[in-house]
C-alpha positions in Angstrom: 119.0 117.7 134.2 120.7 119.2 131.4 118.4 121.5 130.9 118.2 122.8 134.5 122.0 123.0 134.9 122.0 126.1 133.1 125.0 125.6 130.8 122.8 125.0 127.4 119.3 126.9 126.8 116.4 125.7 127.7 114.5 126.6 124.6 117.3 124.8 122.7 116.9 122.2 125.0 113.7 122.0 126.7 113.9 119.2 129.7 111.1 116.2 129.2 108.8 118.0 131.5 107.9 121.0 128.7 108.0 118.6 126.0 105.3 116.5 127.5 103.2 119.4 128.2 103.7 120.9 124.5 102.6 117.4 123.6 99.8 117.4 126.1 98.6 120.6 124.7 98.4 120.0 121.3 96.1 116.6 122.4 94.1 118.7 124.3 93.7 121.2 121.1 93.3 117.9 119.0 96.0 119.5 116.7 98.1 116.0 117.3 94.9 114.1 115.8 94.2 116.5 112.7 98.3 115.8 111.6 98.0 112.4 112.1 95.2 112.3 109.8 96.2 114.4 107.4 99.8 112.5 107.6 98.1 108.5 107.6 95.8 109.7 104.8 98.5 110.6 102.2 100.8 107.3 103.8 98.3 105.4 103.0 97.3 105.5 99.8 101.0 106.3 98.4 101.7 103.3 100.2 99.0 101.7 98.4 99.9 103.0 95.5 103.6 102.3 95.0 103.4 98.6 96.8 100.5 97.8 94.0 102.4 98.8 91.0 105.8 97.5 92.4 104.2 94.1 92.7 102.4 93.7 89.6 105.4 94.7 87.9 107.7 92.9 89.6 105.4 89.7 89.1 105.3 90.7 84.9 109.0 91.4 85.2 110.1 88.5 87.3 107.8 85.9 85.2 108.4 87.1 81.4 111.8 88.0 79.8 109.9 90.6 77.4 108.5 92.6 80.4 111.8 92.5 81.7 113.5 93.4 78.9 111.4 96.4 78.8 111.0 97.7 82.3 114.5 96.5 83.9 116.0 99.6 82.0 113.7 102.1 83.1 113.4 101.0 86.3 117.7 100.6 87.0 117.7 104.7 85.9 115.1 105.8 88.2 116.2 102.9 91.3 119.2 104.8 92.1 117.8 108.3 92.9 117.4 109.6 96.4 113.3 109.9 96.3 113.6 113.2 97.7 115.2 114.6 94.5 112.1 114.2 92.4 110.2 116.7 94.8 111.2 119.3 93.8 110.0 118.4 90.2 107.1 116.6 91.5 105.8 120.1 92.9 106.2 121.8 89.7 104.4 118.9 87.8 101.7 118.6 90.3 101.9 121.7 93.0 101.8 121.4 96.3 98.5 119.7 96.8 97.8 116.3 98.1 98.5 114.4 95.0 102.1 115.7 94.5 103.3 114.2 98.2 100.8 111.0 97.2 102.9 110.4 94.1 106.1 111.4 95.7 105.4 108.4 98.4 104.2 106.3 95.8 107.5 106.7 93.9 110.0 105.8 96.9 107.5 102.8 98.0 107.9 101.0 94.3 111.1 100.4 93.8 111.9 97.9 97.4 108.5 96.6 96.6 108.9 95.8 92.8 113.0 94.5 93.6 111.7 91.9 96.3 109.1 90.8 94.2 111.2 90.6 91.0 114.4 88.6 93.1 111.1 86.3 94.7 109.6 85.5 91.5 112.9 84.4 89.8 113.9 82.4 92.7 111.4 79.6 92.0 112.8 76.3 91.0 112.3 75.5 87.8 111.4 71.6 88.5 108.1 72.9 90.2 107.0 74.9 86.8 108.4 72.1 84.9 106.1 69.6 87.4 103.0 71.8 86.9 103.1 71.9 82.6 103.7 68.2 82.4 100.5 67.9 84.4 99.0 70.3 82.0 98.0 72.8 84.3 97.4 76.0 82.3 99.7 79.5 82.9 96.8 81.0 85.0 97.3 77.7 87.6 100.9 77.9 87.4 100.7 81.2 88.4 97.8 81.4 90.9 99.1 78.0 92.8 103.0 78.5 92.2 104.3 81.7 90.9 102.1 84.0 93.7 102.3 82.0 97.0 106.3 81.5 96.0 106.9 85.1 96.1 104.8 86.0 98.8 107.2 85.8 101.6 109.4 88.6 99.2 106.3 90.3 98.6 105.9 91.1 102.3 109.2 91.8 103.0 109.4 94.5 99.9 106.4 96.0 101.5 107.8 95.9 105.2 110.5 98.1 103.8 108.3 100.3 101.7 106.4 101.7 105.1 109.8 102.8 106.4 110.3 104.2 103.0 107.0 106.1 103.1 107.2 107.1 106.6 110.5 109.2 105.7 108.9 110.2 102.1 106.2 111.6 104.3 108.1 113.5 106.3 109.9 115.0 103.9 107.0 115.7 101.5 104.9 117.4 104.4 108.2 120.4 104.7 107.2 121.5 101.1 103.3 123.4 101.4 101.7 121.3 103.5 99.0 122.7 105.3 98.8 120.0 107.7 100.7 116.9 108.7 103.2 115.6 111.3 106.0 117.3 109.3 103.8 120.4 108.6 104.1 120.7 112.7 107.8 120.3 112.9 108.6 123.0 110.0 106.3 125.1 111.5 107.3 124.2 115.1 111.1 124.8 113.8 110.0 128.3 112.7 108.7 129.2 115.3 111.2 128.1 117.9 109.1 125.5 119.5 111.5 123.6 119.9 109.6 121.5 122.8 106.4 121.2 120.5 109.3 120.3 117.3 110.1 117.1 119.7 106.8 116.2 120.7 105.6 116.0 117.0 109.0 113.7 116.3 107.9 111.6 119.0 104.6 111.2 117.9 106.0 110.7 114.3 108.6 107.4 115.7 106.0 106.0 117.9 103.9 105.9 114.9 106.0 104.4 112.4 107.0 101.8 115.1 103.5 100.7 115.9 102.7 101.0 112.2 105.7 98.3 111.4 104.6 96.1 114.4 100.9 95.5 113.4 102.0 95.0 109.9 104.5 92.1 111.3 101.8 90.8 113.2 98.9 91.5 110.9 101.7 89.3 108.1 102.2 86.4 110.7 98.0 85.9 111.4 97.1 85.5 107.8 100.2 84.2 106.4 101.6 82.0 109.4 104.3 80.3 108.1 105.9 83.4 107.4 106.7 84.5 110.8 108.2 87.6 110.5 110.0 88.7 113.5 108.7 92.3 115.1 112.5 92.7 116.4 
């Protein structure tokens, strides 16, 4: 209605109807499905990536006072920077190739991943370690039937917030040299005053990130049901 009224533009504004179409078009083209390849491809594994070594660390860091007393420094300089501040050096390190928006995701992904599972580790009583060493269980026991199912629930929250981490890193990566992607399409879109194909692409990019967070929620409650993670 807006649009049609005639008091904005309707390429600033394009009504629902050209949006869907745009969005039609670029199904129809399969353009839609070669972004959302290239984008899932490069989510994926920084995703991977930066929710591995946040774990693992935050288990060595969470468990042992000399990992911490090592990495808790490091990590507490880095932590507070806005991820999308190391792109620019990231694309000098690495260009503007796949690995350099990999790492860049990779990088925003660690740090909510290793903090959950350094707070979850740390929050296990003490009388249940204590319990296991007077039965003589050995550290590799303590650890594989205490220390890891303890910090699980932390684990998976650390990593719930990491996809909405790498969905934005992403994004944001993808404006920078991309030949492809979801945000490839919107800078180019945006350059190209298409604006209705700009919105279409966003769409696309939210309905994905929702659906992404929703099978992880319910992909978390099937294997680890007492859990229960709510999709809300």
């Amino acid at each position: 209605m807006i649009s049609h009224s005639g008091f904005v533009s309707i390429t600033l504004f394009p009504p629902p109807s050209k949006v869907f179409a745009s969005l039609w078009e670029m199904i129809i083209s399969k353009t839609i499905f070669l972004d959302l390849r290239d984008s899932l491809w490069r989510l994926i594994l920084g995703l991977f990536l930066g929710s591995a070594f946040g774990v693992i660390i935050g288990l060595f860091t969470g468990r042992n006072k000399i990992f911490e007393n090592i990495f808790l420094p490091i990590i507490q300089i880095f932590r507070p920077l806005p991820p999308v501040a190391i792109i620019p050096l990231v694309i000098i390190w690495f260009g503007i190739d796949d690995g350099a928006k990999i790492f860049s995701i990779a990088f925003a992904v660690f740090f909510p991943v290793w903090l959950n599972t350094h707070i979850g580790v740390g929050r296990i009583a003490q009388e249940f370690l204590w319990s296991a060493k007077l039965l003589t269980a050995s550290s590799i026991k303590i650890f594989h039937k205490i220390v890891f199912p303890s910090a699980i629930p932390f684990i998976i929250a650390g990593i719930r917030t990491g996809i909405a981490v790498a969905f934005v890193m992403v994004f944001v990566s993808e404006l920078s040299g991309a030949s492809g992607g979801l945000g490839y399409r919107i800078s180019i879109s945006s350059l190209t005053y298409r604006i209705d194909e700009m919105i279409a692409a966003l769409i696309v990019l939210g309905a994905l990130g929702a659906l992404t967070d929703q099978l992880f929620v319910f992909a978390t409650n099937k294997i680890f049901p007492w859990i229960k993670f709510s999709i809300k």
